[in-house]
C-alpha positions in Angstrom: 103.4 -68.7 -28.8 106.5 -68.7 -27.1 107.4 -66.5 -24.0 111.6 -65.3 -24.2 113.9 -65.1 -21.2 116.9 -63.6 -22.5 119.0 -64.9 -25.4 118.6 -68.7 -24.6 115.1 -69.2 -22.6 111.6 -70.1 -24.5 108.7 -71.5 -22.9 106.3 -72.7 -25.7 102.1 -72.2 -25.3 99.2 -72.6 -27.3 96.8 -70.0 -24.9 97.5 -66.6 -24.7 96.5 -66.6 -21.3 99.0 -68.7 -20.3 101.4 -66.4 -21.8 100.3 -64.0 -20.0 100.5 -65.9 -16.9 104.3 -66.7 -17.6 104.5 -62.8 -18.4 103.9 -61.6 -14.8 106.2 -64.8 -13.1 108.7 -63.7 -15.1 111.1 -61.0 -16.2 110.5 -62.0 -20.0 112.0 -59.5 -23.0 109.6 -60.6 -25.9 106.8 -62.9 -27.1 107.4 -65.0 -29.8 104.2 -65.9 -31.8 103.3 -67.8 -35.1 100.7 -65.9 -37.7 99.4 -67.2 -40.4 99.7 -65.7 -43.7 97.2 -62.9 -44.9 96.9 -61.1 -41.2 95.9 -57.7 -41.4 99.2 -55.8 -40.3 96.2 -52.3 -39.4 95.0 -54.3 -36.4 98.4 -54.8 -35.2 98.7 -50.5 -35.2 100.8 -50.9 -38.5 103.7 -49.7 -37.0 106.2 -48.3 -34.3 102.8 -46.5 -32.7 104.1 -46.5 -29.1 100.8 -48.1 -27.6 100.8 -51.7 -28.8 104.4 -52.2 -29.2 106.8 -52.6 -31.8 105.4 -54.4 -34.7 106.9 -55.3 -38.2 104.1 -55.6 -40.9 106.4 -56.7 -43.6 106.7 -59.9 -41.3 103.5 -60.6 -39.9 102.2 -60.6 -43.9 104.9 -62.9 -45.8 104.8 -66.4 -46.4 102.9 -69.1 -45.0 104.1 -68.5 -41.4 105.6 -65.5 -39.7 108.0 -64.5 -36.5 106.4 -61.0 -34.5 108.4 -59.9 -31.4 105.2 -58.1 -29.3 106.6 -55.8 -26.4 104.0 -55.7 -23.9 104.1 -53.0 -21.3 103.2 -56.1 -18.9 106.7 -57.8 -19.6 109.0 -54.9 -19.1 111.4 -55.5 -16.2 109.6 -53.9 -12.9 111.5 -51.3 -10.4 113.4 -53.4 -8.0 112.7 -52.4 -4.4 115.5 -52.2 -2.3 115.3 -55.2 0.2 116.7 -55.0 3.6 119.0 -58.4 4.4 117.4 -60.7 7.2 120.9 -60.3 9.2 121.0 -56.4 9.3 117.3 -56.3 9.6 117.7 -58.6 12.8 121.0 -56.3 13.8 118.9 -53.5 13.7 115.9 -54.8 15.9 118.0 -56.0 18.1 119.7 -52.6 18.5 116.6 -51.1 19.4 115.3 -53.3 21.8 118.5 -52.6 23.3 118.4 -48.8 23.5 114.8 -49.6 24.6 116.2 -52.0 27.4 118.8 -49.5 28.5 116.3 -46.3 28.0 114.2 -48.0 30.5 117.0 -49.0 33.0 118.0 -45.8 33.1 114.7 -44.0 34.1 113.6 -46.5 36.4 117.2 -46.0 38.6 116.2 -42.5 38.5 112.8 -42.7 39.2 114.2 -45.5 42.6 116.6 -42.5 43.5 114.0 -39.8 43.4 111.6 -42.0 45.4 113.7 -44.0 47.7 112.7 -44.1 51.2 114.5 -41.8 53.6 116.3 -44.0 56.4 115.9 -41.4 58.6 112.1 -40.1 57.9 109.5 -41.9 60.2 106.0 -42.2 59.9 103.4 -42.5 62.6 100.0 -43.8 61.6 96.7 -43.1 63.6 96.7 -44.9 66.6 93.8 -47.6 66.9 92.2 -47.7 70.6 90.5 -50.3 71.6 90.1 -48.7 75.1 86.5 -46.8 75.9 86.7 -43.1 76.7 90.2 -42.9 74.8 89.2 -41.5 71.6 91.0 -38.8 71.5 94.3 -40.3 72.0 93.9 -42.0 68.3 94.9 -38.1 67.0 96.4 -36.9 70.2 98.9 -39.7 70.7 100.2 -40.1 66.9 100.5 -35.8 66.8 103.1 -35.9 70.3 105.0 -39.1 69.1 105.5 -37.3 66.2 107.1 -34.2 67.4 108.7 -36.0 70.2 110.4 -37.8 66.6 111.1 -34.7 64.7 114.3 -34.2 65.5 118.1 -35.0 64.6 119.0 -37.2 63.4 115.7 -38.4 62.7 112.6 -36.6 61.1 108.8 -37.1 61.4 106.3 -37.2 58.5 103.5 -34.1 59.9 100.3 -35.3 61.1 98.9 -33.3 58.3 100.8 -35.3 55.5 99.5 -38.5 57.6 95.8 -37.2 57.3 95.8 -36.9 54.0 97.9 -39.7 52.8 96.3 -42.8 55.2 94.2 -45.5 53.6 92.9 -48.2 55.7 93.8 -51.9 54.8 92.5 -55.2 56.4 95.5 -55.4 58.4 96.7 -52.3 60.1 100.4 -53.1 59.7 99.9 -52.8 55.7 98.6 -50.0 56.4 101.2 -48.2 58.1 104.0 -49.9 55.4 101.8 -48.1 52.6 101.5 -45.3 54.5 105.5 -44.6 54.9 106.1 -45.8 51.4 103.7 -43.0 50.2 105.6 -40.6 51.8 109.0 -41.7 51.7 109.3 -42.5 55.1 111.6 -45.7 55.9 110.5 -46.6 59.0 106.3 -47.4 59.7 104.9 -47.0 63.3 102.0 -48.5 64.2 100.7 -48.9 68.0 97.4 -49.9 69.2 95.9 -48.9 72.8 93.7 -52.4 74.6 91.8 -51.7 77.8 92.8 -54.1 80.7 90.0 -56.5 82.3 89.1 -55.2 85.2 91.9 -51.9 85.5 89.8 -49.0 84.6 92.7 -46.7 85.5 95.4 -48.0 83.3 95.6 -49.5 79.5 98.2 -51.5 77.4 99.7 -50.1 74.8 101.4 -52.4 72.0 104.0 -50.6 69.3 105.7 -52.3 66.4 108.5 -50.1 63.5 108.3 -51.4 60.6 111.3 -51.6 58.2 108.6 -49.7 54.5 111.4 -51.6 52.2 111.3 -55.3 53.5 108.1 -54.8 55.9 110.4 -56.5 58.6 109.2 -55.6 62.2 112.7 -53.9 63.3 111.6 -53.7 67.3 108.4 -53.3 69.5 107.2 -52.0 72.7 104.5 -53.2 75.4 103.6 -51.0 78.2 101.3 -51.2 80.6 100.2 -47.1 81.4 98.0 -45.0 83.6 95.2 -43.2 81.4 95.8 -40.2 83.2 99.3 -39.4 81.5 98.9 -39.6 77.5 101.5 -37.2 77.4 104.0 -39.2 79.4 103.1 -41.8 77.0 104.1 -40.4 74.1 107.8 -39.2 75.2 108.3 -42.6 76.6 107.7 -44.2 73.0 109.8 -42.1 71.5 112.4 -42.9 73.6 112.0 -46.3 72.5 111.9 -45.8 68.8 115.0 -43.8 69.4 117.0 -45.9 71.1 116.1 -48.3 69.2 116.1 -47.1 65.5 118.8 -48.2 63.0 120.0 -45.1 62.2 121.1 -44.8 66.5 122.3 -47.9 66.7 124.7 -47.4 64.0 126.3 -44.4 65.6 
């Protein structure tokens, strides 16, 4: 048997099977086969019959040997799917992973505008005393600095805000960064009240602003004051932080 590739192309076989074989590798147009004389044309379906192909009886039935041309369903041509080029198929992934690339840009600049700390907003975190008796001034101090701070050209974050938005941290500091970056502050204040060995009457109080961008300490305080005058205390740190604060020193 002999499996036909056009006008010019044979590839000889004794097995079927391989035939077969070469049938499905290739795009062949007939298959060529030797019979010998006296084969019943009937089994071949006698005829043009549509299901076992085209057969010619006269031919399969003269002489010694004979030439059939069998037209197997399995050796028509198949559909060719379209195939997308490796170049343009690389073009158009890297497209995408552009648009992706620029997609994302875009939202995150967005997003940094939308949540960029305010220069001019400062947050006060909860004092930490470390003073006995003084308590209350953990609330009571961080409430007065921050109205003494609410004002132009500078603005406060409420105590309210503060409450519900402070998370302690191992180190306080962090936690006063975290605390402005929650709330869009960009400047941190955290201040700390020590007792003094052996001065019942008076305490030292420690402050330190905190750039919430680069967590660089801008400026600090220490004060040595009289336990008697929390108010005092608080309008003489805000002073400070005034005078001190980027946004006055660049007017």
């Amino acid at each position: 048997m002999a499996v036909v590739h056009g006008d010019d192309h044979r590839v000889h076989s004794a097995r079927a099977r391989d035939v077969e074989r070469f049938a499905e590798r290739f795009r062949v147009q007939r298959v060529e086969a030797a019979v010998a004389n006296g084969v019943d044309a009937g089994a071949f379906g006698g005829g043009e019959d549509g299901a076992d192909g085209d057969h010619d009886a006269a031919t399969l039935t003269a002489g010694n040997q004979g030439s059939v041309n069998l037209s197997y369903a399995m050796t028509q041509d198949p559909i060719d799917t379209p195939r997308v080029p490796p170049r343009r198929l690389l073009i158009g992934l890297g497209s995408l992973v552009l648009i992706l690339m620029v997609g994302g840009a875009v939202s995150f600049v967005r997003y940094a505008r939308t949540h960029a700390p305010q220069p001019g907003l400062v947050a006060v975190a909860p004092f930490d005393i470390f003073a006995v008796g003084l308590d209350r001034w953990r609330i009571g101090l961080a409430t007065a600095l921050t109205q003494q701070l609410n004002a132009t050209p500078l603005a406060a974050v409420p105590q309210t805000v503060v409450a519900a938005t402070w998370r302690s941290a191992p180190s306080p500091e962090i936690s006063a960064v975290e605390l402005a970056r929650q709330t869009g502050a960009g400047l941190a204040i955290y201040a700390r009240v020590d007792s003094l060995p052996g001065k019942a009457d008076s305490v030292r109080v420690s402050l330190v602003a905190i750039d919430a961008t680069t967590t660089k300490i801008l400026f600090g305080v220490l004060v040595r004051w009289p336990v008697t005058d929390p108010e005092g205390l608080a309008t003489r740190l805000a002073e400070h932080v005034r005078q001190n604060h980027p946004i006055k020193a660049a007017t």
